[in-house]
C-alpha positions as CSV (number, residue, x, y, z in Angstrom):
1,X,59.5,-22.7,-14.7
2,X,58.1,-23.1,-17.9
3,X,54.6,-23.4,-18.9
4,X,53.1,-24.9,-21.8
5,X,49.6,-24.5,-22.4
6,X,47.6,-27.5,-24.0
7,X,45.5,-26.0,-27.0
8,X,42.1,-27.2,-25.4
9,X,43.0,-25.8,-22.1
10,X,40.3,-27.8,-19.8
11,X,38.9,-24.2,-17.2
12,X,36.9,-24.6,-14.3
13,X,33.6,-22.6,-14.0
14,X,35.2,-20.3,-11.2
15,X,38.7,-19.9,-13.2
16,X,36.6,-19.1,-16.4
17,X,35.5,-15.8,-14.7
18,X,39.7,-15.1,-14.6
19,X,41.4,-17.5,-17.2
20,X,43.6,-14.8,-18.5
21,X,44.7,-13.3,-15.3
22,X,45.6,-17.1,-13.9
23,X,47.2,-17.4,-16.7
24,X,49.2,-14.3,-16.8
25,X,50.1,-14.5,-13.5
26,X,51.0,-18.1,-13.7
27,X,53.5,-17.3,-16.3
28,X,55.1,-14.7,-13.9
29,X,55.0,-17.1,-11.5
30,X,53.2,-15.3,-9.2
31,X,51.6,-16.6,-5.9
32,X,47.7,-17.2,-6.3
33,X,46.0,-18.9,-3.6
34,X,43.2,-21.2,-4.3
35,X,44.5,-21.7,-8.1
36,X,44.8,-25.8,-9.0
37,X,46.9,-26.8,-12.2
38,X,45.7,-29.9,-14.0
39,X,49.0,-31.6,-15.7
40,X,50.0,-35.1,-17.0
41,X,51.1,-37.2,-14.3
42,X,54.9,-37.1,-13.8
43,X,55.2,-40.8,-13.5
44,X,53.4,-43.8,-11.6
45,X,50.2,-45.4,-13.1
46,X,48.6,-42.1,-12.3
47,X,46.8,-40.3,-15.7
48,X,47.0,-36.8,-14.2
49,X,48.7,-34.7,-11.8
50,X,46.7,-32.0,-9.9
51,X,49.4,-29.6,-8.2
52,X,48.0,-26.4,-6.2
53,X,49.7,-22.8,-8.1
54,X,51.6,-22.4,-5.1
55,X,53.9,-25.4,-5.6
56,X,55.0,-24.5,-8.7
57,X,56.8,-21.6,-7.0
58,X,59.1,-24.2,-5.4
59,X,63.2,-24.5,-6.7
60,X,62.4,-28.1,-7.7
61,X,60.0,-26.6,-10.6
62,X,62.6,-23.9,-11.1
63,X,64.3,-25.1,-14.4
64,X,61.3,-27.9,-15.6
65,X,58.3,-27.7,-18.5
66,X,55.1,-28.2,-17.2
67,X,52.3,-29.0,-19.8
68,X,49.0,-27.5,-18.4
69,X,46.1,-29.2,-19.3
70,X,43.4,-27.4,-17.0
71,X,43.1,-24.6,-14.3
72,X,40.6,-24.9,-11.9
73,X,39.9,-22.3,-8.6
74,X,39.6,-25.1,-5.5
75,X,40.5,-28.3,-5.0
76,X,36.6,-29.3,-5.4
77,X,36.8,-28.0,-8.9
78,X,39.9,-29.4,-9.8
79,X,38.9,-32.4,-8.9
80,X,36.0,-32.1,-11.4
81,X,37.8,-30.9,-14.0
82,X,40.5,-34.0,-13.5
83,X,37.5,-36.0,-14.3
84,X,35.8,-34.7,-17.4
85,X,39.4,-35.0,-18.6
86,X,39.3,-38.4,-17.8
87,X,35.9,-38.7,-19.3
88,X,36.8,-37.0,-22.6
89,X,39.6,-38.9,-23.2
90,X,37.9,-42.4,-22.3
91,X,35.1,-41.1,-25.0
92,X,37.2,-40.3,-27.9
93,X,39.6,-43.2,-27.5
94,X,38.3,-45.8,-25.7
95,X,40.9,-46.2,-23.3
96,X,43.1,-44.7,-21.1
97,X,46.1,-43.0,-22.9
98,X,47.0,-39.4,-22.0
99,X,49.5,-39.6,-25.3
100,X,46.6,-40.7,-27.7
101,X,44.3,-38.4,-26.2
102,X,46.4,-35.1,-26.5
C-alpha cells in the first residue's frame, strides 16, 4: 500500500502528541491499534472515508494509493476530525466538493 499524505494533513489532538511516529509507522505498514485514517470516500455519495490503521494491513489495500487526509487516535476523534473537514471545506467553498476543496 501506498500512502499519500495531503499537504494540510487534518491531526487529531491525541495523534498530535505522535503524528510522526503514526506516520512512520503507517508507511511501514505496521499494526497500530486505536489509529483512524481519514481519506476521500472511495465511491457512493459519501465525502470521506474513515478506515481504522488496521484495515489497511489487508491484501485488498496491498497494491492501491490511499490519499490521507487526517489521522486521528479513536473512533470519537476521528469522527471529529471527519467533521471539521467537512466544516472547512463547506467554509471555503460553499458546498460540498472534496475535489474543489483539496
Amino acid at each position: 500500500m501506498t500512502l499519500i499524505w495531503h499537504d494540510r494533513l487534518y491531526v487529531g489532538k491525541l495523534a498530535g502528541r505522535c503524528r510522526r511516529l503514526i506516520r512512520r509507522r503507517l508507511g511501514q505498514n505496521r499494526y497500530l491499534p486505536g489509529v483512524f485514517v481519514i481519506t476521500p470516500a472511495s465511491g457512493g455519495h459519501n465525502i470521506l472515508d474513515i478506515y481504522p490503521a488496521w484495515s489497511l494491513l489487508q491484501e485488498y489495500y496491498e497494491n492501491r494509493q490511499l490519499l490521507v487526509i487526517g489521522i486521528a487516535v479513536g473512533y470519537g476523534e476521528a469522527l471529529s476530525l471527519a467533521g471539521k473537514i467537512v466544516e472547512d471545506m463547506y467554509r471555503e467553498t460553499g458546498g460540498f466538493c472534496l475535489e474543489d476543496f483539496l
